[in-house]
C-alpha positions in Angstrom: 20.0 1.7 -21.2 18.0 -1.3 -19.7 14.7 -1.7 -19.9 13.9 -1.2 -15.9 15.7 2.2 -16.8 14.0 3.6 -19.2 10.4 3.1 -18.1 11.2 4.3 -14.8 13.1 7.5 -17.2 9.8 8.1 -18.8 7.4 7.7 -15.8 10.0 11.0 -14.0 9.3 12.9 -17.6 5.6 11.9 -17.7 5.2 13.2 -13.9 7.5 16.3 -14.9 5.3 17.0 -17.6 2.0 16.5 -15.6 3.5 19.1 -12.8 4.0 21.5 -16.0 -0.1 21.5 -16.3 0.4 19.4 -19.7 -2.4 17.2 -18.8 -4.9 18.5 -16.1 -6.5 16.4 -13.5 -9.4 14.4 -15.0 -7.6 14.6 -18.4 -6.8 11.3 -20.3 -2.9 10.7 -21.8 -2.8 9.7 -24.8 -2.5 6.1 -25.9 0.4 3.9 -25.0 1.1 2.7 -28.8 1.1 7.0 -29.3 3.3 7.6 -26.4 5.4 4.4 -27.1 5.9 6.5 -30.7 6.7 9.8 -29.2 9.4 8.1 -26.4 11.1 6.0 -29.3 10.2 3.0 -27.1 8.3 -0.2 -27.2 4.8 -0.3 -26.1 5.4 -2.6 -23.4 7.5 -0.1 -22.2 5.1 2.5 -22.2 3.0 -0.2 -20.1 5.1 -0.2 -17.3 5.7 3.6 -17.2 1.9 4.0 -17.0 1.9 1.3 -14.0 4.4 3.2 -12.2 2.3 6.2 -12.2 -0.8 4.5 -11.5 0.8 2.6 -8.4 2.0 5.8 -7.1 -1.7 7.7 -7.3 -0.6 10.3 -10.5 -2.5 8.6 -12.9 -6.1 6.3 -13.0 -7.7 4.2 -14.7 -7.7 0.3 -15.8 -5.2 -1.8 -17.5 -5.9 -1.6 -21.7 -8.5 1.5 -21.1 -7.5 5.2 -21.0 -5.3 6.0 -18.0 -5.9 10.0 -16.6 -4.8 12.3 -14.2 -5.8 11.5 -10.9 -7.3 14.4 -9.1 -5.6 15.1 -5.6 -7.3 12.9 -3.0 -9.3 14.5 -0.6 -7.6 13.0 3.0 -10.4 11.7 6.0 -10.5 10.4 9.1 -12.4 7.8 10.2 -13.4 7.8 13.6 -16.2 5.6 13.9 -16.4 2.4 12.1 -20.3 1.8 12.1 -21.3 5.5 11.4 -24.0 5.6 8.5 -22.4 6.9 5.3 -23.3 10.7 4.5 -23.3 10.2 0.8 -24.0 8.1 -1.9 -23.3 4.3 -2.5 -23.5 1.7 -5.3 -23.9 -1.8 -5.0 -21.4 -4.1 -6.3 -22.4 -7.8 -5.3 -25.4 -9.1 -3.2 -25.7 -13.1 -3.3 -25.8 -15.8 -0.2 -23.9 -18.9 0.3 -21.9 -20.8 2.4 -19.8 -19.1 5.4 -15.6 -19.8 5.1 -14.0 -20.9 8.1 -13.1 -17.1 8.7 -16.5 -15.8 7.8 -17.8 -18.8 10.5 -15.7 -18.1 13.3 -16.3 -14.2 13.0 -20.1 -14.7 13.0 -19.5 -17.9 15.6 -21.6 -20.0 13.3 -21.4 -23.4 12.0 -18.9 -23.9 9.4 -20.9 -23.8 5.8 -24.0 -21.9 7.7 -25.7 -19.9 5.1 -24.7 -16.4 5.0 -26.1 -13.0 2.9 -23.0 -11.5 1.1 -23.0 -7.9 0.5 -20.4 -5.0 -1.5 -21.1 -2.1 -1.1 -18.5 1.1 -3.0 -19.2 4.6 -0.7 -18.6 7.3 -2.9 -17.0 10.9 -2.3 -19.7 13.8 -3.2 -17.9 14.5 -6.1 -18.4 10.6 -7.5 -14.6 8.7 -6.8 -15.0 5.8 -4.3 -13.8 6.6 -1.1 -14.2 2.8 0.5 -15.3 -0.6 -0.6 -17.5 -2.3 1.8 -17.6 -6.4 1.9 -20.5 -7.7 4.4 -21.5 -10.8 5.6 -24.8 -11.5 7.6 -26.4 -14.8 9.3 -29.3 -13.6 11.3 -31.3 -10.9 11.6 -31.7 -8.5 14.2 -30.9 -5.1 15.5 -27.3 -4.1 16.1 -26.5 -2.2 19.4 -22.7 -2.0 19.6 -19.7 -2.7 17.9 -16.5 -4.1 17.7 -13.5 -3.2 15.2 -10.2 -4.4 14.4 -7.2 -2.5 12.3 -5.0 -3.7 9.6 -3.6 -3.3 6.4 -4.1 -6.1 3.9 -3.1 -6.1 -0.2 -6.9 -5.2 -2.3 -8.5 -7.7 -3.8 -9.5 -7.6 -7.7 -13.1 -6.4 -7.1 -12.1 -3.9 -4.3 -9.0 -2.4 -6.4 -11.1 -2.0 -9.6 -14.1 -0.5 -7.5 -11.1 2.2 -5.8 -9.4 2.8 -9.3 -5.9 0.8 -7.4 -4.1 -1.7 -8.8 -4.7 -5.4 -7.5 -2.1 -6.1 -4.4 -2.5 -2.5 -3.8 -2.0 -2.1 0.3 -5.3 -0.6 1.8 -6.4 -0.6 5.6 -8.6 -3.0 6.6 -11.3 -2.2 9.1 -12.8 -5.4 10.6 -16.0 -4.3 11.9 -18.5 -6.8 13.7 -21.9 -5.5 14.7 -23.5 -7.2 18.2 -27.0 -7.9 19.0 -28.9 -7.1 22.4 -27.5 -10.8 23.1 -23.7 -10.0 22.6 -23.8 -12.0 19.4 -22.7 -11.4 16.0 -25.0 -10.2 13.8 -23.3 -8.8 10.6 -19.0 -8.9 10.1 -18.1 -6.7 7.4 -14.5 -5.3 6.1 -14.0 -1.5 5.6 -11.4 -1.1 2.5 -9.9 2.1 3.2 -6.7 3.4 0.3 -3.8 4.4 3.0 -3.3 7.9 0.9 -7.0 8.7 1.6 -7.5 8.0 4.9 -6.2 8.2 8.8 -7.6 6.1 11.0 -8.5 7.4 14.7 -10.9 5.2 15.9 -12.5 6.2 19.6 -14.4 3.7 22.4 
């Protein structure tokens, strides 16, 4: 049996098993040098058997730490892009620096312009990050309306180890640029969203 075989042979078992209530959600597997051992198979093996669950949302965690059961995720809606966040947050990254040629033309400054850079992870009430935030600002200023933009896009390294997803991972992307009393930009941001936690149904 080839080698794409039997990992993807040992992933089915490893979900079957999971489905059985062998490991609970939250609960960590054991080790892949102990599962390689119990499967008769090399580790690296046992590697890709834990990616394949990972990709597919049974199991969590990083690559070379413990890997556990993901808990079922709890499905939203998000209807308004610049609604304020009902729980809590942690900051990931706040620095300035110069504004990319994308990050220019969405704030319609100079190229280079100084810009604050903000990450931002929202987190469900029970702790798991719902979304990943990325902001960019070039003025101050208060905001009075909106404009957003839908897509899907692969995550980033920060974004998928913030959302517990594998880098490449597809996630919607919510381009959201906040407008001044003036009509001018004052912040862009993306919205990371994981397509098996969220719809999107955005209204005018």
């Amino acid at each position: 049996m080839g080698s794409d075989a039997r990992y993807r042979r040992i992933a089915s078992d490893l979900l079957r098993r999971i489905k059985a209530g062998e490991w609970a959600p939250g609960e960590s597997l054991p080790s892949r040098v102990a599962m390689a051992i119990q499967y008769g198979v090399h580790e690296q093996t046992m590697r890709l058997a834990y990616v394949e669950l990972r990709r597919t949302g049974i199991l969590e965690g990083e690559q070379r730490q413990a890997v556990f059961v993901a808990h079922p995720p709890a499905m939203r809606t998000l209807t308004n892009a610049d609604a304020p966040w009902p729980w809590g947050s942690e900051l990931l990254d706040r620095s300035t620096g110069p504004a990319s040629d994308e990050i220019a033309d969405r704030l319609a400054v100079p190229v280079g312009a100084i810009v604050q850079h903000k990450m931002v992870e929202r987190l469900e009430p029970g702790g798991r990050t719902a979304m990943v935030v990325e902001s960019w600002r070039a003025r101050g200023g208060r905001h009075v309306t909106f404009a957003a933009e839908v897509g899907v896009t692969p995550l980033s390294e920060q974004a998928a180890h913030a959302l517990g997803l594998l880098v490449d991972t597809l996630a919607y992307r919510v381009m959201r640029t906040r407008l001044g009393t003036d009509g001018k930009p004052v912040e862009t941001a993306d919205l990371y969203l994981p397509l098996d936690r969220w719809t999107i149904r955005l209204h005018g």
